[in-house]
C-alpha positions as CSV (number, residue, x, y, z in Angstrom):
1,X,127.0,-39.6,-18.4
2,X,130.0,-39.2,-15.7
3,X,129.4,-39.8,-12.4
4,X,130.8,-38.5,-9.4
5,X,129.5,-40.4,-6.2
6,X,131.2,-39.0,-3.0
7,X,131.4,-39.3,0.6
8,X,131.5,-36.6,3.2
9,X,133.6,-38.1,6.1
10,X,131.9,-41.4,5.1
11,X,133.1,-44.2,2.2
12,X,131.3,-45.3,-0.6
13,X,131.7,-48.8,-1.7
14,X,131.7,-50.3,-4.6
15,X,128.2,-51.5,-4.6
16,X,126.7,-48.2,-3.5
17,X,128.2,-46.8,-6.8
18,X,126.7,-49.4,-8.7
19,X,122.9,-48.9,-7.3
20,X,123.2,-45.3,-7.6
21,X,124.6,-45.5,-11.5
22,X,121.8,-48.1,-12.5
23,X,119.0,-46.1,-10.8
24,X,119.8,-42.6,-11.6
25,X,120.7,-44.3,-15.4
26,X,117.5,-45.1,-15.7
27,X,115.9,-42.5,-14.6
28,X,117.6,-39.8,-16.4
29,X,117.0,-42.3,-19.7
30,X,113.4,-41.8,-19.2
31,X,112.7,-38.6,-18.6
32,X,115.7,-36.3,-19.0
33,X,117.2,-37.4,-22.6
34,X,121.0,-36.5,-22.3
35,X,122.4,-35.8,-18.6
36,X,125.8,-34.9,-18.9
37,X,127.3,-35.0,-15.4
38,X,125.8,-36.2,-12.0
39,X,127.5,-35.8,-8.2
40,X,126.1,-36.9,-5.8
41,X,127.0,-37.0,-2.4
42,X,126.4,-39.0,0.8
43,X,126.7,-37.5,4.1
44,X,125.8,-37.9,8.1
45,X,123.8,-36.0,10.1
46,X,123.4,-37.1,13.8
47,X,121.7,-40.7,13.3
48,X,121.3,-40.3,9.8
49,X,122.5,-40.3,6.4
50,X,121.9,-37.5,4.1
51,X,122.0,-37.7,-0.2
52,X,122.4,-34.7,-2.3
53,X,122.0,-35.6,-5.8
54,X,123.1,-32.6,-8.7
55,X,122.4,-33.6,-12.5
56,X,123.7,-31.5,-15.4
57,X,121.4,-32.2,-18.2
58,X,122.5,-31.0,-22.1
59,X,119.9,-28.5,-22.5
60,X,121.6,-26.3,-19.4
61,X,119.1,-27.4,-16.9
62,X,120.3,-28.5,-13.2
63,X,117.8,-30.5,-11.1
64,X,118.3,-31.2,-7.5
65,X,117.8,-33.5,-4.9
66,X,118.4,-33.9,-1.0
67,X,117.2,-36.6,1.0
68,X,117.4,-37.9,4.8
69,X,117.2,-41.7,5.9
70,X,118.3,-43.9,8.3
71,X,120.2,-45.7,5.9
72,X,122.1,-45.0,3.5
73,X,120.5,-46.7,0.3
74,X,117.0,-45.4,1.4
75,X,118.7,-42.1,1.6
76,X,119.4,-42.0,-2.1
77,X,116.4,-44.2,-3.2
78,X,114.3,-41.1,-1.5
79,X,116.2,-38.6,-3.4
80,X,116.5,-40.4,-6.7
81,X,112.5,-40.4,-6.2
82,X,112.3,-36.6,-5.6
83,X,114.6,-36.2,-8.8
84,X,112.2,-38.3,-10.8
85,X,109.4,-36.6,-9.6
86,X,110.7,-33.4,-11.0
87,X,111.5,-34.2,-14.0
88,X,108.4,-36.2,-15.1
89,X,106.4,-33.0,-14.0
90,X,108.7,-31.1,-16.6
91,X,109.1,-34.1,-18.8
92,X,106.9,-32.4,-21.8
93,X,108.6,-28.9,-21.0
94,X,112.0,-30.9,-21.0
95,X,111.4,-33.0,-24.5
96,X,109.9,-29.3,-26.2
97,X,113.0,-27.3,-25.1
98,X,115.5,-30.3,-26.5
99,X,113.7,-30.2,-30.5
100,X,114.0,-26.7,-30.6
101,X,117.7,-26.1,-29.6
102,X,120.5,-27.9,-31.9
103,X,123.1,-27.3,-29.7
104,X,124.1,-27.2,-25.9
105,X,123.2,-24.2,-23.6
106,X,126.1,-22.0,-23.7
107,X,127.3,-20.7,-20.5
108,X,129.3,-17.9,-19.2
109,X,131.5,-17.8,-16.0
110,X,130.8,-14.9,-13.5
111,X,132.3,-14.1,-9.6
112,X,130.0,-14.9,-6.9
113,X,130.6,-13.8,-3.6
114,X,129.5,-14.8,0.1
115,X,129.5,-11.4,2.2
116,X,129.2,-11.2,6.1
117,X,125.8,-10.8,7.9
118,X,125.4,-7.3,8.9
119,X,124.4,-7.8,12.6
120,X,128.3,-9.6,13.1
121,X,130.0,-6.6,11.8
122,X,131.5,-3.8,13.8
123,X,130.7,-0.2,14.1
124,X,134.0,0.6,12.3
125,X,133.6,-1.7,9.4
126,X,130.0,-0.8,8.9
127,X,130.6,2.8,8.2
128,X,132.6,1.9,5.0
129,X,129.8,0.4,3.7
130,X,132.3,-2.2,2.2
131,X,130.6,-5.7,2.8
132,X,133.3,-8.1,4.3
133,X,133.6,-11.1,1.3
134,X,133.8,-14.3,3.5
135,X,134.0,-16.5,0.0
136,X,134.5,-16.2,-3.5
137,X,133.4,-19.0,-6.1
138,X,133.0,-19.3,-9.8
139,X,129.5,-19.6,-11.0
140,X,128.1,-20.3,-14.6
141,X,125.0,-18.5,-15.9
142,X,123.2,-19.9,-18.6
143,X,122.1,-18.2,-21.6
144,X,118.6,-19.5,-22.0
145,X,115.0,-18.1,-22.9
146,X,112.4,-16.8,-20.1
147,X,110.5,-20.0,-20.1
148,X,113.8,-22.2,-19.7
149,X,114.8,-19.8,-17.0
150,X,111.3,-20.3,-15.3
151,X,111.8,-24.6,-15.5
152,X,115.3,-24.1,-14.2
153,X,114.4,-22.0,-10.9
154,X,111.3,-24.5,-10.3
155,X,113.6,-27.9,-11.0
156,X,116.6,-26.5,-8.6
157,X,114.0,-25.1,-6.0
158,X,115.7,-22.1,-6.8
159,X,114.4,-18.5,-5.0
160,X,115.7,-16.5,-7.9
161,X,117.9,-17.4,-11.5
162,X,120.3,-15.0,-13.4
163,X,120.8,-15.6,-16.6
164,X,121.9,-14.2,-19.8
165,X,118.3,-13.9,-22.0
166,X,118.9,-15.7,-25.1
167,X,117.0,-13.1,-27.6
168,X,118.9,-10.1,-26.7
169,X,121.7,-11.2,-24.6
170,X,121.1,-9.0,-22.1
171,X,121.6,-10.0,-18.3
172,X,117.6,-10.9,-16.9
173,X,116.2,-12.4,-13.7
174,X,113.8,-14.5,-12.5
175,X,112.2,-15.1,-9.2
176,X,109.5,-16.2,-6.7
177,X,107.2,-13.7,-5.5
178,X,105.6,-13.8,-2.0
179,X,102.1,-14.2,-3.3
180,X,103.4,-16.9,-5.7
181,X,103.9,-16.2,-8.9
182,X,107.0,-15.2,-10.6
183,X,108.8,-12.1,-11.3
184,X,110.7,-11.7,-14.2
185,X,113.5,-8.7,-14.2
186,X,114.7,-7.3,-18.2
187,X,116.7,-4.3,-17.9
188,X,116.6,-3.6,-21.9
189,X,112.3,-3.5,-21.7
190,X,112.0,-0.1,-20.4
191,X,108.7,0.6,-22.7
């Protein structure tokens, strides 16, 4: 797995790096089977220290973490927790998924695009109805099956997932309802 272990405005030190590569090792060699990438990065917010923890497993799932502590190694020891935490509760899901496919998740790159609140734009610009772009970044969507796309939103704490449905190819969304459930959007099932 390759790390990347970063500090926002903060260093890292060598032993840091260490703790966070044998804990999230084993970790992701118990539940998640083959991880592919992890960054994680340490910040500081006011009086305490924040970790963010991103691991890109084989099968095309991400699973998140964030964390808050007054120090630093608490900080990633709580988020290495909430990682594990997810994936054991998709542990079965996650072992099932990896039998049936023989090769990675294939992805595809799309534009995604930041666009300015409403309420700061001025009367001029809003009669356009051109939305001001305030960022533009490369995205990746996944071309998985429904149920995949289901365990990815719930593992990233996602609202919503795009993805490219696996059967027919055909560009499908998933997301979480107000009353709970989930919503699943298929364009091509019109019946």
């Amino acid at each position: 797995m390759r790390y990347q272990i970063s500090g926002r405005q903060i260093d890292i030190g060598e032993a840091l790096q260490t703790h966070v590569k044998d804990q999230l090792g084993t970790v992701m060699a118990k539940y998640a089977g083959r991880p592919t990438e992890a960054v994680i990065i340490f910040s500081r917010n006011a009086h305490e220290y924040v970790c963010e923890a991103t691991v890109h497993l084989s099968t095309g799932l991400t699973a998140q973490a964030k964390a808050h502590a007054t120090e630093i190694y608490a900080a990633f020891d709580s988020c290495a927790d909430k990682m594990e935490k997810q994936l054991r509760r998709y542990k079965r899901r996650l072992k099932d998924h990896h039998k049936d496919r023989s090769q990675p998740v294939e992805l595809s790159g799309a534009s995604s695009y930041i666009l300015a609140a409403s309420e700061g734009m001025e009367e001029s610009d809003s009669d356009t109805l051109q939305p001001m772009i305030i960022a533009e970044m490369e995205t990746k969507i996944p071309s998985i099956s429904v149920g995949e796309a289901v365990m990815q939103m719930e593992i990233g704490g996602a609202p919503l997932l795009v993805f490219r449905n696996e059967r027919h190819s055909g560009v499908n969304v998933v997301y979480r309802r107000e009353d709970g459930n989930i919503g699943w959007i298929d364009p091509r099932n019109t019946n």
